[in-house]
Backbone of each chain as nested JSON, in Angstrom:
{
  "chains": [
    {"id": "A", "residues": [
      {"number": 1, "name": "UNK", "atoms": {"N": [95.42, 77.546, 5.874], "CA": [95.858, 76.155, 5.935], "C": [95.551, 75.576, 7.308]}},
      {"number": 2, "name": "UNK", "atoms": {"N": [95.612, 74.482, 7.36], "CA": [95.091, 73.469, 8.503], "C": [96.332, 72.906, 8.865]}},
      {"number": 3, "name": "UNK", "atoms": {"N": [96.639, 73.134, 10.256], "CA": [97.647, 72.538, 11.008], "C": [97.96, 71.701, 11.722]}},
      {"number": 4, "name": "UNK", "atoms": {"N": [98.394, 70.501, 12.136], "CA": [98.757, 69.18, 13.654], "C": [99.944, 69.668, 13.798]}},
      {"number": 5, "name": "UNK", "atoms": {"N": [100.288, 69.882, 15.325], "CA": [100.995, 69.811, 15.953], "C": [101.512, 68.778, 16.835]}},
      {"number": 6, "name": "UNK", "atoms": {"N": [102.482, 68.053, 16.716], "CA": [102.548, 66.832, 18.031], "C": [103.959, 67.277, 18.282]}},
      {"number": 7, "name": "UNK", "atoms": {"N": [104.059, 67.439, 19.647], "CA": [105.372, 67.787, 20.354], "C": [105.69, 66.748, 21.769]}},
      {"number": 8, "name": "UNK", "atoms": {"N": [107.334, 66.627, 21.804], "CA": [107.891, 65.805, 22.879], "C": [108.597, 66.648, 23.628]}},
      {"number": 9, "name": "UNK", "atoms": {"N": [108.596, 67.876, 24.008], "CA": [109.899, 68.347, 24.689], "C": [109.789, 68.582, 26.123]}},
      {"number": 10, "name": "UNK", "atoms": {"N": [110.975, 68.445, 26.262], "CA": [111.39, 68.577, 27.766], "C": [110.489, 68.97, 28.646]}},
      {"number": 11, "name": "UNK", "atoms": {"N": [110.372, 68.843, 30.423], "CA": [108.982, 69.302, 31.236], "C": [110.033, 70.819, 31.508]}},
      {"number": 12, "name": "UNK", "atoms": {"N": [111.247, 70.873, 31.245], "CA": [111.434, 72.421, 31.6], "C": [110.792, 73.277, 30.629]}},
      {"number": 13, "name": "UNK", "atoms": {"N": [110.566, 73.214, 29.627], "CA": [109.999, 74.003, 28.069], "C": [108.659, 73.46, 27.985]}},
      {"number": 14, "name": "UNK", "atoms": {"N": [108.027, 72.77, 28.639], "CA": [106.7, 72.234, 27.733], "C": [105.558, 73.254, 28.479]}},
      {"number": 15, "name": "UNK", "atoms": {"N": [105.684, 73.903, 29.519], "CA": [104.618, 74.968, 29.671], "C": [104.616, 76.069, 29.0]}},
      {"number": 16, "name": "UNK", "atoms": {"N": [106.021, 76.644, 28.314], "CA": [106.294, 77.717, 27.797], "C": [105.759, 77.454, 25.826]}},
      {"number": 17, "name": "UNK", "atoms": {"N": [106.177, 76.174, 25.993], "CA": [105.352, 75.427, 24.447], "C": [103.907, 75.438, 23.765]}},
      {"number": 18, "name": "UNK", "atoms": {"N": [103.424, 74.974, 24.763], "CA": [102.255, 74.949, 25.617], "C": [101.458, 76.048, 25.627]}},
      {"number": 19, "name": "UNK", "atoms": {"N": [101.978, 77.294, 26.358], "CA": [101.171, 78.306, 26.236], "C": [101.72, 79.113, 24.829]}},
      {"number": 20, "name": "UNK", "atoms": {"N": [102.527, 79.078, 24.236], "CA": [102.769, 79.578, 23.275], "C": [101.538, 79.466, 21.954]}},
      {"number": 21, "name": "UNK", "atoms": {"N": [101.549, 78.115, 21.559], "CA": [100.544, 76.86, 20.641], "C": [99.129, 77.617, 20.858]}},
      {"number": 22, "name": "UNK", "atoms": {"N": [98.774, 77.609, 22.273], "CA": [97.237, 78.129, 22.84], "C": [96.716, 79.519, 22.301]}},
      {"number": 23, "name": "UNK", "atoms": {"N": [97.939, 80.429, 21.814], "CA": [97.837, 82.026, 21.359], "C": [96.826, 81.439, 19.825]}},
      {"number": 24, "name": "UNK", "atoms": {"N": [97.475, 80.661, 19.405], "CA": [96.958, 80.273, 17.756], "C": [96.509, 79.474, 17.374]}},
      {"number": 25, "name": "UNK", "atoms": {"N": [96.289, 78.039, 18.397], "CA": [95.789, 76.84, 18.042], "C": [95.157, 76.237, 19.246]}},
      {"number": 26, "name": "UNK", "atoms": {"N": [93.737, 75.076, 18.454], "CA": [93.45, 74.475, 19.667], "C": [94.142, 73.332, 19.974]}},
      {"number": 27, "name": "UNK", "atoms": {"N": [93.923, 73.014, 21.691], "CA": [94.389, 71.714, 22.263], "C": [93.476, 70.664, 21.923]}},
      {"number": 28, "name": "UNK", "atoms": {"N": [94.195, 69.615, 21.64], "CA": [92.859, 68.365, 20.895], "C": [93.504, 67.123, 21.865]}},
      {"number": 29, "name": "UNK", "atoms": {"N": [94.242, 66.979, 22.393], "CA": [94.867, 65.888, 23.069], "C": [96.164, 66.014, 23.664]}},
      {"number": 30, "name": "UNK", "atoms": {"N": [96.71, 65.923, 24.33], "CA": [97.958, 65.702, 25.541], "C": [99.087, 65.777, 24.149]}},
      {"number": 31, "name": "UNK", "atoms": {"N": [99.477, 66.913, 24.246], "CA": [101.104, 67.388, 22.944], "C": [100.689, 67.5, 21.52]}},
      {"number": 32, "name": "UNK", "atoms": {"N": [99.182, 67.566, 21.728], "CA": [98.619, 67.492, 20.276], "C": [97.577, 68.729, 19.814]}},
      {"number": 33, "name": "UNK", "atoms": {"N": [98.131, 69.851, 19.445], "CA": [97.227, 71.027, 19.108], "C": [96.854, 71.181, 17.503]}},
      {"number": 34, "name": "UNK", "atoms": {"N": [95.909, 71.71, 17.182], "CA": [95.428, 71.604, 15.759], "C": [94.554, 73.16, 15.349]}},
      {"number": 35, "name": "UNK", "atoms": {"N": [94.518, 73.609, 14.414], "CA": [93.662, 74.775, 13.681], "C": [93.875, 75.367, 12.724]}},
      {"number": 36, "name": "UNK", "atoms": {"N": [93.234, 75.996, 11.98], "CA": [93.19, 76.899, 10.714], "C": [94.484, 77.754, 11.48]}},
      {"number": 37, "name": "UNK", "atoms": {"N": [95.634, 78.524, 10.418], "CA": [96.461, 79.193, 10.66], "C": [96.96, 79.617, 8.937]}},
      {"number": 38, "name": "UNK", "atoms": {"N": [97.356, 81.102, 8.652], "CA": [97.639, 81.874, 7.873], "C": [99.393, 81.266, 7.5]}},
      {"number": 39, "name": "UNK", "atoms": {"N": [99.487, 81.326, 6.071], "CA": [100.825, 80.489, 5.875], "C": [101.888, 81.406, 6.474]}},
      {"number": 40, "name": "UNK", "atoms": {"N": [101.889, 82.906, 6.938], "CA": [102.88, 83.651, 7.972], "C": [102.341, 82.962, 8.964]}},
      {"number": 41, "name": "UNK", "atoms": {"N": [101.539, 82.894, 9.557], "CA": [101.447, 82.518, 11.088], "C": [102.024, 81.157, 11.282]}},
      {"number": 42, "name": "UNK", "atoms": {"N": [102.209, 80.409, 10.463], "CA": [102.51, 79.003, 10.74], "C": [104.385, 79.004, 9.985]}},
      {"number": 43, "name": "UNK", "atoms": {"N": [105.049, 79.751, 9.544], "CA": [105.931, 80.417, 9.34], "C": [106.91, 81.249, 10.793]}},
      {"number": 44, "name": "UNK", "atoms": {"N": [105.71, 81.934, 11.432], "CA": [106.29, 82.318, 12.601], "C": [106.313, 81.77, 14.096]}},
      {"number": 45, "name": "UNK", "atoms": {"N": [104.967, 80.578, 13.282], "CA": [104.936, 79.6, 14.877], "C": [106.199, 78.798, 14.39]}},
      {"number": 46, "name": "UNK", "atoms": {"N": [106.822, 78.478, 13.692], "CA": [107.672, 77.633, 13.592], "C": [108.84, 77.905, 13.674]}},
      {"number": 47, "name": "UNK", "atoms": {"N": [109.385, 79.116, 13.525], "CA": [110.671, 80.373, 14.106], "C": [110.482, 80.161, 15.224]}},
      {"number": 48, "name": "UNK", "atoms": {"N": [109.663, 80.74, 15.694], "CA": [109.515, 80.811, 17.731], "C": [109.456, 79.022, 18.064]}},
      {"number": 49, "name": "UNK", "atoms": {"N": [109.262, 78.233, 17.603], "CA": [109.21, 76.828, 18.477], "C": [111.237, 76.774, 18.345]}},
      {"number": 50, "name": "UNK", "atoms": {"N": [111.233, 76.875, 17.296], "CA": [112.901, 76.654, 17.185], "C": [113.496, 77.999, 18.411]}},
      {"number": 51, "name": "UNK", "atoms": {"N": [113.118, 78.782, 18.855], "CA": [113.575, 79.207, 19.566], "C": [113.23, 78.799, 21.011]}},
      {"number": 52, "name": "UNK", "atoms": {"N": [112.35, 78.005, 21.512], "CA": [111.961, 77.679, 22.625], "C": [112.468, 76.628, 22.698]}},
      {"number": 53, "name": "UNK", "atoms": {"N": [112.477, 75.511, 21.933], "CA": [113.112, 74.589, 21.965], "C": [113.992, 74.224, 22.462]}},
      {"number": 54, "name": "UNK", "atoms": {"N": [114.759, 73.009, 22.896], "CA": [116.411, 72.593, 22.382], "C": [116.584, 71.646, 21.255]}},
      {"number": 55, "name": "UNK", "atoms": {"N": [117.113, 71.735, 20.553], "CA": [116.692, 71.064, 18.973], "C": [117.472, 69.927, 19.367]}},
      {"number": 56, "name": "UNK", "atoms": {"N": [118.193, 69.92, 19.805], "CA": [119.059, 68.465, 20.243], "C": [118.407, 67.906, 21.462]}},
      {"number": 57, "name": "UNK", "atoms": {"N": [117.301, 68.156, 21.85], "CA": [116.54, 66.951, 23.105], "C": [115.229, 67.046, 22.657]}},
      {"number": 58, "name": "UNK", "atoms": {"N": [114.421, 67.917, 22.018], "CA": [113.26, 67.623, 21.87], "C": [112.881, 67.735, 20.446]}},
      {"number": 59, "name": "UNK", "atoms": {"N": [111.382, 67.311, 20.341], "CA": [111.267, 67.249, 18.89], "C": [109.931, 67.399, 18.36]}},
      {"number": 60, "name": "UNK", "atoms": {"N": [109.282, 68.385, 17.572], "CA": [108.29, 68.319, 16.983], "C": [107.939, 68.003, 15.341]}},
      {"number": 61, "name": "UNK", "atoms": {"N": [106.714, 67.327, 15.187], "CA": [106.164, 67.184, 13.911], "C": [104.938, 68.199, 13.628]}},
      {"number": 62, "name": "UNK", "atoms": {"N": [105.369, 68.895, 12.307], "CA": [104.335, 69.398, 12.02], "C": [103.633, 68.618, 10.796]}},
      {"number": 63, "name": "UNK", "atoms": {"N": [102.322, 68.35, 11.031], "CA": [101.108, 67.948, 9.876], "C": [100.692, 69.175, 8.713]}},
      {"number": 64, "name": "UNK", "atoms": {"N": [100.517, 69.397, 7.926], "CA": [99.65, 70.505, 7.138], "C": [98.934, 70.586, 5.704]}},
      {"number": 65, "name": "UNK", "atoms": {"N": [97.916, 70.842, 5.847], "CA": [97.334, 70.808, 4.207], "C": [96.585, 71.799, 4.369]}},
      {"number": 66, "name": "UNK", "atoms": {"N": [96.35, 72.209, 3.346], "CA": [95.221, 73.307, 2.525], "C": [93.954, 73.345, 3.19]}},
      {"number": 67, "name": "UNK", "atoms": {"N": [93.758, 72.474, 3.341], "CA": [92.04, 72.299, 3.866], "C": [92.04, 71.261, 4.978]}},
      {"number": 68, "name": "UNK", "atoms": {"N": [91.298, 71.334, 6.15], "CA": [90.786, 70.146, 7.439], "C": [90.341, 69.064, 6.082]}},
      {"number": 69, "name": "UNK", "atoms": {"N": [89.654, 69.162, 5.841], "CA": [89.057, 67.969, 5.173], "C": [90.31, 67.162, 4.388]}},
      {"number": 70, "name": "UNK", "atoms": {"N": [91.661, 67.229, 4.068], "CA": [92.368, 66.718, 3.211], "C": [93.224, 65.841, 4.858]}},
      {"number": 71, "name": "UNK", "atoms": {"N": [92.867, 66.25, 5.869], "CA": [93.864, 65.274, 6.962], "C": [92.908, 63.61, 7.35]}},
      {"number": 72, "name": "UNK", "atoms": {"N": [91.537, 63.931, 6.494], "CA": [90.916, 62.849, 7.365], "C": [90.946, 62.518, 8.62]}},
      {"number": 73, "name": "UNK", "atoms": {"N": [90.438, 63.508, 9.543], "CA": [90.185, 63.555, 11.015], "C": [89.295, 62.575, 11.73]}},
      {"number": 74, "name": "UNK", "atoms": {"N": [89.65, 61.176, 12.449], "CA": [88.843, 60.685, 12.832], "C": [89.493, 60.389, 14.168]}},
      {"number": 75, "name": "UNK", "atoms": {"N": [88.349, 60.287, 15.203], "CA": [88.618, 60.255, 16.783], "C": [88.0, 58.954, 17.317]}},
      {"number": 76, "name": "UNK", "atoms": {"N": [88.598, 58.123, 18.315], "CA": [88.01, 57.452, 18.856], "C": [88.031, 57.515, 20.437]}},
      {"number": 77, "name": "UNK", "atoms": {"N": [87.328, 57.219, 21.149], "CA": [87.133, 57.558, 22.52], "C": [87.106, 58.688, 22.771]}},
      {"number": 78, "name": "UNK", "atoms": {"N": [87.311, 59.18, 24.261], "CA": [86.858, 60.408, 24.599], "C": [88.558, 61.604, 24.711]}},
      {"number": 79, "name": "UNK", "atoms": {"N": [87.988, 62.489, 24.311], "CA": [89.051, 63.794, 24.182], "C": [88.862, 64.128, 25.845]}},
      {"number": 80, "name": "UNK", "atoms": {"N": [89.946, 64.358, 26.25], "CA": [90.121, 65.204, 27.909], "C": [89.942, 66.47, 27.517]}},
      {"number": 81, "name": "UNK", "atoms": {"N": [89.587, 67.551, 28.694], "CA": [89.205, 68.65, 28.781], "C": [90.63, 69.108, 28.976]}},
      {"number": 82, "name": "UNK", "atoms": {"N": [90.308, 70.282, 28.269], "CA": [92.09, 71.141, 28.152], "C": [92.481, 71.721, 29.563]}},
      {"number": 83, "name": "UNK", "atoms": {"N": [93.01, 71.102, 30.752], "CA": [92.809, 71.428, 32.519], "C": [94.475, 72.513, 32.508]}},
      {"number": 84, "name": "UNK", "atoms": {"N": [94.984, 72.442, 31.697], "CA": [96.595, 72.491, 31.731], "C": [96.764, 74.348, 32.661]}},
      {"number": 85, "name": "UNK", "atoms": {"N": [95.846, 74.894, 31.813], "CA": [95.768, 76.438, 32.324], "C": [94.896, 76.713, 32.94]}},
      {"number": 86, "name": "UNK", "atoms": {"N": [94.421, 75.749, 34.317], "CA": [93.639, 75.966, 35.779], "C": [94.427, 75.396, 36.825]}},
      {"number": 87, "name": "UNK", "atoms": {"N": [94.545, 76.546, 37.891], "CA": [95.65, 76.251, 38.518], "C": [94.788, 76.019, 39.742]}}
    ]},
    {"id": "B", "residues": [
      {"number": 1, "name": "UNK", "atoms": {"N": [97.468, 53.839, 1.465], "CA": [97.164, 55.597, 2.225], "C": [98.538, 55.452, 3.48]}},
      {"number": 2, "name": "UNK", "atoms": {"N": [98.592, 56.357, 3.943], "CA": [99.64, 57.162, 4.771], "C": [98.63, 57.296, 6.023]}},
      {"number": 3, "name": "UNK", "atoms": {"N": [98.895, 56.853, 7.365], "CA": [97.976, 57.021, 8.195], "C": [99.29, 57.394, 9.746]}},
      {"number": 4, "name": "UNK", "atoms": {"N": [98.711, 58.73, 10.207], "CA": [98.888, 58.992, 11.397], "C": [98.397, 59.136, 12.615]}},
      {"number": 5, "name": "UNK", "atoms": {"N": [98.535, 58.368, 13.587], "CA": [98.029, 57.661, 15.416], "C": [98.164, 58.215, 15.889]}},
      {"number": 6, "name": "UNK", "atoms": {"N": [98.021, 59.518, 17.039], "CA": [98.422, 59.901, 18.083], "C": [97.374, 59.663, 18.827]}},
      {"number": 7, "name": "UNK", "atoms": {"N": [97.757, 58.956, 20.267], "CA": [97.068, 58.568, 21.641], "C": [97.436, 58.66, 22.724]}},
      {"number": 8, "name": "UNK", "atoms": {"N": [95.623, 58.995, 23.803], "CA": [96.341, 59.1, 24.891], "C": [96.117, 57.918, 25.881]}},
      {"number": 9, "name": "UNK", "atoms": {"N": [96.284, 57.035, 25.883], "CA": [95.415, 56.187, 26.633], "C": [96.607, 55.651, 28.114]}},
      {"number": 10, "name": "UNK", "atoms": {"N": [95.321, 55.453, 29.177], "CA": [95.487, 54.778, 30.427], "C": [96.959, 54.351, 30.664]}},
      {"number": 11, "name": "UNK", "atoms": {"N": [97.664, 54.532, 31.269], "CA": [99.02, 53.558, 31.833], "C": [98.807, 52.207, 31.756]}},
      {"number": 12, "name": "UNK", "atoms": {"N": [97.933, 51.469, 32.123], "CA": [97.499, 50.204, 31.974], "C": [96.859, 49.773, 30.809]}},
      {"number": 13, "name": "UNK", "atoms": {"N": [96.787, 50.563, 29.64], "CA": [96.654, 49.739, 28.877], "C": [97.728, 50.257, 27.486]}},
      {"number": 14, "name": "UNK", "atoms": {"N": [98.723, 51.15, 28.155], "CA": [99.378, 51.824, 26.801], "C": [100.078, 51.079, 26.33]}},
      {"number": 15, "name": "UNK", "atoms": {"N": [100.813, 49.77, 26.946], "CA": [101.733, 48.263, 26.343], "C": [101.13, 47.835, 25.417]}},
      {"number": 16, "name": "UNK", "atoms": {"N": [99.919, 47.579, 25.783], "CA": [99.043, 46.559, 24.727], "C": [98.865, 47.301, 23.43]}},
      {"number": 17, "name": "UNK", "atoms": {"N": [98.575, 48.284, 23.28], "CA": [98.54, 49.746, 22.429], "C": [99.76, 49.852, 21.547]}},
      {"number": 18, "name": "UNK", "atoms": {"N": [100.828, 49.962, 21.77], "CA": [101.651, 50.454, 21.816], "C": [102.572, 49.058, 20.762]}},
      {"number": 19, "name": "UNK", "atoms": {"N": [102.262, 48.065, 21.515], "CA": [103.086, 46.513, 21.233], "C": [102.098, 46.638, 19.468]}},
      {"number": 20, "name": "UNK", "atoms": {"N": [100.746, 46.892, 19.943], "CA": [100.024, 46.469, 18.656], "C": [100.234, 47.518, 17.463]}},
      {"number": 21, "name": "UNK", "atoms": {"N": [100.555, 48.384, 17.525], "CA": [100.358, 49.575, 16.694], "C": [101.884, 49.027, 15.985]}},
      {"number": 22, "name": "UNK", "atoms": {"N": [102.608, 48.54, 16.777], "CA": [104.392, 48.698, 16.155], "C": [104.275, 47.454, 15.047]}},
      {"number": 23, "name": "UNK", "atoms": {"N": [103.255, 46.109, 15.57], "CA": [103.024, 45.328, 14.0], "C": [102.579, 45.916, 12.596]}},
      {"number": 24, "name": "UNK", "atoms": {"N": [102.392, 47.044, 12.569], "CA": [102.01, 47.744, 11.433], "C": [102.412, 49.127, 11.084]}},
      {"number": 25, "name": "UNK", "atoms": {"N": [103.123, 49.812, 12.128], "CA": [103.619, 51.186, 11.288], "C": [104.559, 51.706, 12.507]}},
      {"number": 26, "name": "UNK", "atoms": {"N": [105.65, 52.678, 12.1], "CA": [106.558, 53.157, 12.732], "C": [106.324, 54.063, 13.875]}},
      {"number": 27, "name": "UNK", "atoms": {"N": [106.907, 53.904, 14.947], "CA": [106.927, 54.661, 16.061], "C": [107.403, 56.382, 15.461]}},
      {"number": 28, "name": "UNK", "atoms": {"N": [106.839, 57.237, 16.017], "CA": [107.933, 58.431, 14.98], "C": [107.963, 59.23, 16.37]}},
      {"number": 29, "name": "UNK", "atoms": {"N": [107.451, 58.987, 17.439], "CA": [107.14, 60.474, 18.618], "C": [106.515, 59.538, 19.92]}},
      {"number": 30, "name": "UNK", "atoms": {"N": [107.223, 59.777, 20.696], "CA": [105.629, 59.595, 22.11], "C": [104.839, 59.706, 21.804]}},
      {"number": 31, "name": "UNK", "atoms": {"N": [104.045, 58.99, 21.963], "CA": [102.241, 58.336, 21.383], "C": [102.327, 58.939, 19.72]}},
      {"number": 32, "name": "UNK", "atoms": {"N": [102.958, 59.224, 19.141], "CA": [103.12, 58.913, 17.495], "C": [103.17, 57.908, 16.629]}},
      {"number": 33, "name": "UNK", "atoms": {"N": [102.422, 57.278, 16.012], "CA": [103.038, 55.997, 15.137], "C": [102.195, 56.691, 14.027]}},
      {"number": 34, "name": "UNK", "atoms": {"N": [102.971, 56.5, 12.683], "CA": [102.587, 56.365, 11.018], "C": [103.215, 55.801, 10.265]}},
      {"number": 35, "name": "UNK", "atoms": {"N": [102.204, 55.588, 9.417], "CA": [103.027, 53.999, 8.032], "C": [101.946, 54.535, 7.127]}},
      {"number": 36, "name": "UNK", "atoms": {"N": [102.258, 53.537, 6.411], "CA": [101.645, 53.201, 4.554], "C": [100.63, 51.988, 5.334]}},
      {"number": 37, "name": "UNK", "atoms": {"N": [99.598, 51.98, 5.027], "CA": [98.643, 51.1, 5.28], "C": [97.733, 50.951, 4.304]}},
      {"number": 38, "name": "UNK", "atoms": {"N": [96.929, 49.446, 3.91], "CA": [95.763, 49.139, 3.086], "C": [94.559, 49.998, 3.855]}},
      {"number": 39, "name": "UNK", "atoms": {"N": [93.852, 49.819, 2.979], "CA": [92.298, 50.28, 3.52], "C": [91.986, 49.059, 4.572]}},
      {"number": 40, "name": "UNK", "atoms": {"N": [91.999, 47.934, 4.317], "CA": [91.52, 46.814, 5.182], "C": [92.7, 46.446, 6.625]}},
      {"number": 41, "name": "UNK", "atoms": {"N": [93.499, 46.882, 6.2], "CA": [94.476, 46.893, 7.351], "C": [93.875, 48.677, 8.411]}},
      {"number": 42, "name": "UNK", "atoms": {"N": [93.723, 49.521, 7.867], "CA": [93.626, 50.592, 8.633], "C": [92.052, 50.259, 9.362]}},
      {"number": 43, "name": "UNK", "atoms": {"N": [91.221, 49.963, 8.662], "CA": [89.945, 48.96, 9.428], "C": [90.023, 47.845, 10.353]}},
      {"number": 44, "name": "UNK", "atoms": {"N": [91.078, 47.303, 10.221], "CA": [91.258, 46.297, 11.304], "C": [91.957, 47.514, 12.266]}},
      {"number": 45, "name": "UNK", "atoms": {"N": [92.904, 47.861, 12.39], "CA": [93.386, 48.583, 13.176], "C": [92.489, 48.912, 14.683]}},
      {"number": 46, "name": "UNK", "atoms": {"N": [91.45, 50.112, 13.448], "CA": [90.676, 50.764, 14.257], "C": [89.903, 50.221, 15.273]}},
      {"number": 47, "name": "UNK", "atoms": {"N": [89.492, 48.726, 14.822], "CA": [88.509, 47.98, 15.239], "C": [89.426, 46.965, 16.335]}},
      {"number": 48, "name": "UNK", "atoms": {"N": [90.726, 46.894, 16.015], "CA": [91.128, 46.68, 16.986], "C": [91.32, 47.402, 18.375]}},
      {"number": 49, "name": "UNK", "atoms": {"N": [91.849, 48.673, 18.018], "CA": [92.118, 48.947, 18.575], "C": [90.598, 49.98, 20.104]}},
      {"number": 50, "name": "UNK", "atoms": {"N": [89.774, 49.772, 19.014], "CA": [88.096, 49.969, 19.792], "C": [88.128, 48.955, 20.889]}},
      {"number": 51, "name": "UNK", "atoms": {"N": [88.869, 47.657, 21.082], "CA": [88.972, 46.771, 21.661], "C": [89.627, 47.023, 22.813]}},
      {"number": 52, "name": "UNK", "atoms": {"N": [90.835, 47.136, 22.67], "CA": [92.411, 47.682, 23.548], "C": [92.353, 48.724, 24.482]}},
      {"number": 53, "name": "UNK", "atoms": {"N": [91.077, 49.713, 24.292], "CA": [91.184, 51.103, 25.084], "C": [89.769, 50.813, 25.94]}},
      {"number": 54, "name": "UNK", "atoms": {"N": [90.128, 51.84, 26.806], "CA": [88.639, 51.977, 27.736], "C": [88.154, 53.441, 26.927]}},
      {"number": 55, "name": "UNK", "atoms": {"N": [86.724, 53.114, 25.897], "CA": [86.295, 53.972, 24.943], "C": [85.952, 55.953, 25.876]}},
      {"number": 56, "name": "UNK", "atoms": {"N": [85.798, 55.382, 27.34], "CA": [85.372, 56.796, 28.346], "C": [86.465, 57.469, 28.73]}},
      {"number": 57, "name": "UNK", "atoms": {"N": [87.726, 56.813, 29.099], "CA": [88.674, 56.946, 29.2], "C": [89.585, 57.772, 28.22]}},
      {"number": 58, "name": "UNK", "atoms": {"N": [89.878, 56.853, 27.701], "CA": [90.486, 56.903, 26.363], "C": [90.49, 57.965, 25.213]}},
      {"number": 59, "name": "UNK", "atoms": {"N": [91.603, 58.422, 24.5], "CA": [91.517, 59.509, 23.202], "C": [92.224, 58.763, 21.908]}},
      {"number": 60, "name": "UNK", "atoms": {"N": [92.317, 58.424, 21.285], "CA": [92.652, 58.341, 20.108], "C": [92.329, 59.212, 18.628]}},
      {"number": 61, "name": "UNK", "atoms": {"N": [93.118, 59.815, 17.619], "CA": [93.066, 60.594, 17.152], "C": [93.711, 59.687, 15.961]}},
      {"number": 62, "name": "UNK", "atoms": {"N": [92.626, 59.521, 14.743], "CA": [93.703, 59.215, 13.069], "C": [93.582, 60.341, 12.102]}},
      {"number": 63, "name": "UNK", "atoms": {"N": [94.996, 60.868, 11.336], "CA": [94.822, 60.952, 10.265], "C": [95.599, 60.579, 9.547]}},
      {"number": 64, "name": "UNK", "atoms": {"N": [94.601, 60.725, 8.272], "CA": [95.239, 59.796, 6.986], "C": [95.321, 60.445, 5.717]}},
      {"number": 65, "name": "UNK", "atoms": {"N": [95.746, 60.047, 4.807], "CA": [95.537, 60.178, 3.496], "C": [96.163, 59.81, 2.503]}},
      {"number": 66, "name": "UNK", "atoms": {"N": [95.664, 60.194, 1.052], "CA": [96.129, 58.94, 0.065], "C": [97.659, 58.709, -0.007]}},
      {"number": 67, "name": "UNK", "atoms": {"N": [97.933, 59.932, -0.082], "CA": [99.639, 59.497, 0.315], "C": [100.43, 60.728, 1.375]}},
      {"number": 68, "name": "UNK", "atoms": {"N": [101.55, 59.812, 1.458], "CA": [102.449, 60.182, 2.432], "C": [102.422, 62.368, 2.236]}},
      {"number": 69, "name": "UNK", "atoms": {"N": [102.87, 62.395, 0.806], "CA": [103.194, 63.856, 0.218], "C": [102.069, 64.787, 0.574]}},
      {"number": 70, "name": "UNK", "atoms": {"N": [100.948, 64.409, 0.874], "CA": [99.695, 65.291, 1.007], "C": [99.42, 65.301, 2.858]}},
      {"number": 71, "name": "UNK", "atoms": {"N": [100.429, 64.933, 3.631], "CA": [100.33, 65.663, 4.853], "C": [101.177, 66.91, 5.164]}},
      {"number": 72, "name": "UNK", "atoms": {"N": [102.265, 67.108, 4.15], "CA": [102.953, 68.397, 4.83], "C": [103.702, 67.351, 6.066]}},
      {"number": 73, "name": "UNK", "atoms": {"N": [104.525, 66.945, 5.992], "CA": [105.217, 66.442, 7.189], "C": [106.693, 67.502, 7.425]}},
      {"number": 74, "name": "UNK", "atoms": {"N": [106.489, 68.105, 8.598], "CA": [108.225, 68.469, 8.409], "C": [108.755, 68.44, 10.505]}},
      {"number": 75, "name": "UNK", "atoms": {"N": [109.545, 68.238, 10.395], "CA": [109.835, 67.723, 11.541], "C": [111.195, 69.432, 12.017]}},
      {"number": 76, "name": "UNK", "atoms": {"N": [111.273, 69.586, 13.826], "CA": [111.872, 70.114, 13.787], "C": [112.69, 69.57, 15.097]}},
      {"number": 77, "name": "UNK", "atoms": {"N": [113.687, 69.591, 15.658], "CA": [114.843, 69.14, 16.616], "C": [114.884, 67.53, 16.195]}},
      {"number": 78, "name": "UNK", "atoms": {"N": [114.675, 66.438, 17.188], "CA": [115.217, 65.659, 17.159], "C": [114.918, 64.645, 17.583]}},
      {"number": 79, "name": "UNK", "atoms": {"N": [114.028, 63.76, 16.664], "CA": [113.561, 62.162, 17.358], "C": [114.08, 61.583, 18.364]}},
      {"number": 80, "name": "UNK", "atoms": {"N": [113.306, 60.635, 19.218], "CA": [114.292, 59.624, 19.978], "C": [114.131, 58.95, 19.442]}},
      {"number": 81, "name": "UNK", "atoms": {"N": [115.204, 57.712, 20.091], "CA": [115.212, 56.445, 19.558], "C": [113.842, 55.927, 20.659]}},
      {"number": 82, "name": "UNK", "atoms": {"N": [113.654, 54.938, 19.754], "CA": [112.006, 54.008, 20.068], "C": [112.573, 52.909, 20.962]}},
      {"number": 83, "name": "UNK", "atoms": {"N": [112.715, 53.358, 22.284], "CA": [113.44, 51.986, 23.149], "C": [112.343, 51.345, 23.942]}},
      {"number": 84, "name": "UNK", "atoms": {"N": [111.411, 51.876, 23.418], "CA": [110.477, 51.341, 24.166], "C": [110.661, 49.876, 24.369]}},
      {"number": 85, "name": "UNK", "atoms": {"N": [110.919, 49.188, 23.24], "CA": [111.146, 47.571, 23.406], "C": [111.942, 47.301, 24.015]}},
      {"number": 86, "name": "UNK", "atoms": {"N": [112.893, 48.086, 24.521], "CA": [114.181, 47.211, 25.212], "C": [113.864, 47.264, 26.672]}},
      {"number": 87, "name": "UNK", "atoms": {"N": [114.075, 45.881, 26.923], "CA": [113.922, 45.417, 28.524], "C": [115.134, 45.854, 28.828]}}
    ]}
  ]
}
């Protein structure tokens, strides 16, 4: 299955978010990661976000369908380079 | 169709962005907005919004589809409120 991720949480949790997402998915835009993922893997990314989390200050949406082609992916302007993990 | 916005655009131009996107579909996340939109409304959008951004700069990301039920939406902690409007 094909996954979007868009997340708001806190700057104390969002590196630990952050690098978590990067183990299994790509970065496509600033809180916005996306990729093919196994219906356990997206099962257990979603256990572990509830545990990183604080469910009462921050908040994520997950997107998902069967196939990339069923989200209608279209981009306009330019995507930033993923800088987050160069220190 | 069911169409979802996430963007990253400029400080200086995220008002204008931001003001325009809310005439047509719900704020749901920091740089999140989705609604129910026509085909000719999601074309103006775009084309507006090709206008509003600096295209080098700038990221914008849509997806869509025929309906709401075929994104898999599931949300986990806890929206904010959209105060963006309040002075």
């Amino acid at each position: 299955m094909y996954v979007v991720i868009v997340y708001d949480v806190g700057v104390e949790r969002v590196n630990k978010v952050r690098s978590f997402l990067r183990e299994y998915l790509n970065w496509v835009q600033n809180s916005v990661f996306e990729g093919e993922l196994t219906k356990a893997e997206f099962l257990k990314i979603k256990s572990r976000l509830k545990e990183l989390i604080e469910e009462s200050h921050d908040h994520i949406i997950f997107y998902s369908s069967r196939d990339k082609k069923y989200l209608g992916i279209e981009n306009l302007g330019t995507p930033k380079a993923d800088t987050s993990n160069i220190i």
